[in-house]
N, C-alpha and C positions, 0 to 999 in steps of 0.2 A: 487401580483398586487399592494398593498397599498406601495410597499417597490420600486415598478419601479416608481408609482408617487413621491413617497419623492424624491425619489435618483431625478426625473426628474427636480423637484420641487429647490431643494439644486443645481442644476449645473445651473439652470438658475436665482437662487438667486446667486451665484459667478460673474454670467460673467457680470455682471456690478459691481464688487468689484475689477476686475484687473484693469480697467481702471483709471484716477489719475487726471479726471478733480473734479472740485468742487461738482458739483451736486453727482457725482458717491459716491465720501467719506464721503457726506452726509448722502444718501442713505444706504452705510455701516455702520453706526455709527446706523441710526437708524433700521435698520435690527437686530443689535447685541441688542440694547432696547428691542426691541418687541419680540425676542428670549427670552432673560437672563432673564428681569425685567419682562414683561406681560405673557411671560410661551407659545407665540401662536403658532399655530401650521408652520408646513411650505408652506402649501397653503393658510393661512389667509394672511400670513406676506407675499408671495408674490404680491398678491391683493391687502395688503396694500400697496407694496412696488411702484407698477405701476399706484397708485392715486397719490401718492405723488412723482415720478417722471415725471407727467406730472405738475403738477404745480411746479415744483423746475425748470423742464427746461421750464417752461410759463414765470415763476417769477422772474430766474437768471441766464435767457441765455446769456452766454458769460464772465459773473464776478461771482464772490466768493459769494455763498452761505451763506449769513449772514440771522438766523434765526430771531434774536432780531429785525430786520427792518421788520419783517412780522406786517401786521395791519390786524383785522378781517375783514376789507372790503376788503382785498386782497383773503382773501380764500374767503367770499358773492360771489363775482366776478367772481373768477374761477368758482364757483358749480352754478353760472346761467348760464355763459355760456355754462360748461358741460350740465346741463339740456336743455339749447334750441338746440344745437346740436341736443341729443336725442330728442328733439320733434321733428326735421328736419327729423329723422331719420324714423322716427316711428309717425309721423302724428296722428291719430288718433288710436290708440293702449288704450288709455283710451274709446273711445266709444264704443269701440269692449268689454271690461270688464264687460260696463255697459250696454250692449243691450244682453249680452250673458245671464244677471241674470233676464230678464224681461222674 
């Protein structure tokens, strides 16, 4: 079973590595990091791979994935608007947490 999720895992980390636009080679570059360098496994590094393909095609849809132009208020920006998404999402999901412990 752990060996169908890898295998699952690793053919959907490739199929955004045959592709040859900018964000994709990015994506591969740092999939091989968090492989080689941080050791992680291949359901973290997918996870990661699909946060940081949403804000690479948020951030550099259409042109060349330059990292060095990233500013920390570009990633602030992306994870609020991620998060009120999920509030949209899930409304009141905090009240249910706190009225389940009362």
């Amino acid at each position: 079973m752990n060996y169908t999720r890898s295998r699952r895992a690793a053919l959907c980390a490739r199929s955004y590595m045959k592709s040859t636009d900018p964000v994709a080679e990015e994506l591969r570059r740092y999939d091989e990091h968090l492989r080689d360098v941080c050791g992680l496994a291949d359901e973290t590094r997918r996870n990661r791979i699909r946060v940081a393909r949403w804000f690479l095609r948020e951030h550099f849809t259409g042109c060349a994935v330059e990292i060095a132009t990233l500013r920390p208020d570009d990633v602030r920006r992306f994870l609020g608007h991620r998060l009120d998404v999920l509030r949209l999402l899930k409304p009141h999901s905090h009240l249910r947490r706190r009225t389940s412990r009362i």
